[in-house]
C-alpha positions in Angstrom: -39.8 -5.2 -56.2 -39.1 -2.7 -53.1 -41.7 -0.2 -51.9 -39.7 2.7 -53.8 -39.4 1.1 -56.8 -43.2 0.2 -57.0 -44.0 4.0 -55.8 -41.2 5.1 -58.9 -43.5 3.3 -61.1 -46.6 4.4 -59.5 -45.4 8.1 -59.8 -44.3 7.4 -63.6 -48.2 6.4 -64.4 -49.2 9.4 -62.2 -47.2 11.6 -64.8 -48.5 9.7 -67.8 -52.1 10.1 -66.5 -52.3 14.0 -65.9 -50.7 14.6 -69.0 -53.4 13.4 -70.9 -55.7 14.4 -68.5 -57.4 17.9 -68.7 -58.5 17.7 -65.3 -55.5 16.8 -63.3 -52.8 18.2 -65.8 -51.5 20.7 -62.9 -50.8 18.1 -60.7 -47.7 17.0 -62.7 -45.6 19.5 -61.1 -46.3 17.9 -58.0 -45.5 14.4 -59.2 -42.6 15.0 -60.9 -41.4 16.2 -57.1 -42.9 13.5 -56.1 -41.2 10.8 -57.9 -37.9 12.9 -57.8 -37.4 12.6 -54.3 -37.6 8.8 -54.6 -35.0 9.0 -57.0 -33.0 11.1 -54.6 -33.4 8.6 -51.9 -32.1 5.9 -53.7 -29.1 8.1 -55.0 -30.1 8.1 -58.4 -29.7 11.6 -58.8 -29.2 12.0 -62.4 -32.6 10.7 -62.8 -33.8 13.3 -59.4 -32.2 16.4 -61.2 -34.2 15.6 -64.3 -37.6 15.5 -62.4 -37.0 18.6 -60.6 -35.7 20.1 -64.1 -39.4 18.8 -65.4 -41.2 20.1 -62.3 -39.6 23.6 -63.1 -40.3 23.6 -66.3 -43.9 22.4 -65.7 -44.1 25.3 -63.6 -42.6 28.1 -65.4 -45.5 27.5 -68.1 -48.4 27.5 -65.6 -48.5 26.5 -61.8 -45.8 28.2 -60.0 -46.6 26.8 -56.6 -44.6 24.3 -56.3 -41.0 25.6 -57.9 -39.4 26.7 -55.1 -39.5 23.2 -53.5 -38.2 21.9 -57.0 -35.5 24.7 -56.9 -34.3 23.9 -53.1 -33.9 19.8 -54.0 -32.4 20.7 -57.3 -29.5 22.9 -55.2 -29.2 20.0 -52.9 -28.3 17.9 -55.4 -25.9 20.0 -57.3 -24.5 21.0 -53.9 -23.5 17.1 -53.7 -22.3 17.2 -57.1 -20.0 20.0 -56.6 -22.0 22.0 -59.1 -21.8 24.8 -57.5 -22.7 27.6 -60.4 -25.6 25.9 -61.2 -26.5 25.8 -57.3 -26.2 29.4 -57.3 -27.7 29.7 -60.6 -30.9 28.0 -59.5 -30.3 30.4 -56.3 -30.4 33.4 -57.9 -33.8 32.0 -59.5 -35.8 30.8 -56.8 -35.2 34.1 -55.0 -37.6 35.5 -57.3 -40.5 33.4 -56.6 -43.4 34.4 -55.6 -45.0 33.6 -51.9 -47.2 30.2 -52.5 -51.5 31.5 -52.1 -53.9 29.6 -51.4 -55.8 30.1 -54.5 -52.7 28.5 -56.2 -52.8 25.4 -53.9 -53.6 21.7 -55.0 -54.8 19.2 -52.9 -53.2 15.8 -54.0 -55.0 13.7 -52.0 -57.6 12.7 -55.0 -54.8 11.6 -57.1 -52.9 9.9 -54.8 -55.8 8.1 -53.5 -56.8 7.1 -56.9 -53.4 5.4 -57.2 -53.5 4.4 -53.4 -49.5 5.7 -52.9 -48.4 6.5 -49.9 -45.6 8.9 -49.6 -43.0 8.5 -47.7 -40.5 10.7 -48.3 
């Protein structure tokens, strides 16, 4: 199995893990980024778009932090599908973000470690 493909499936327990986790459950957002850009570098981007679409909704209930990342890959990939309403859809969106603060930051080194992936990406 290739290096991506074990870090997919690394990423996929990573999800499963802070969901039932009390402690970690804000660092899906992350992870769902995370495994979506693998998924974007292997051109599976069906799979990608719904990770980000994850991420965001992740976000949009809690931790905000990280949508605007989610939002920018999102765009890239519906720029490549030609999708270009939902681009500016998801545009329009992000613009209203607020600024990332550092009280809203996340290291993800202890969960990372804990799985011992390296990223990549």
């Amino acid at each position: 199995m290739s290096d991506t493909k074990n870090a997919i499936n690394e990423y996929s327990s990573m999800i499963i893990f802070c969901k039932e986790s009390e402690r970690y459950k804000n660092y899906i957002l992350d992870v769902y980024i995370q495994r979506a850009k693998l998924y974007q570098k292997n051109n599976e981007l069906d799979k990608a778009l719904n990770d980000y679409s994850a991420a965001i909704d992740c976000g949009e209930n809690g931790i905000q932090y990280t949508l605007k990342n989610a939002y920018e890959k999102r765009i890239e990939i519906y720029k490549t599908l030609g999708e270009m309403d939902k681009a500016f859809a998801d545009y329009n969106k992000m613009s209203t973000l607020k600024e990332r603060t550092s009280s809203e930051m996340f290291d993800l080194e202890e969960i990372i470690d804990k799985y011992e992936i390296v990223d990549d990406v």
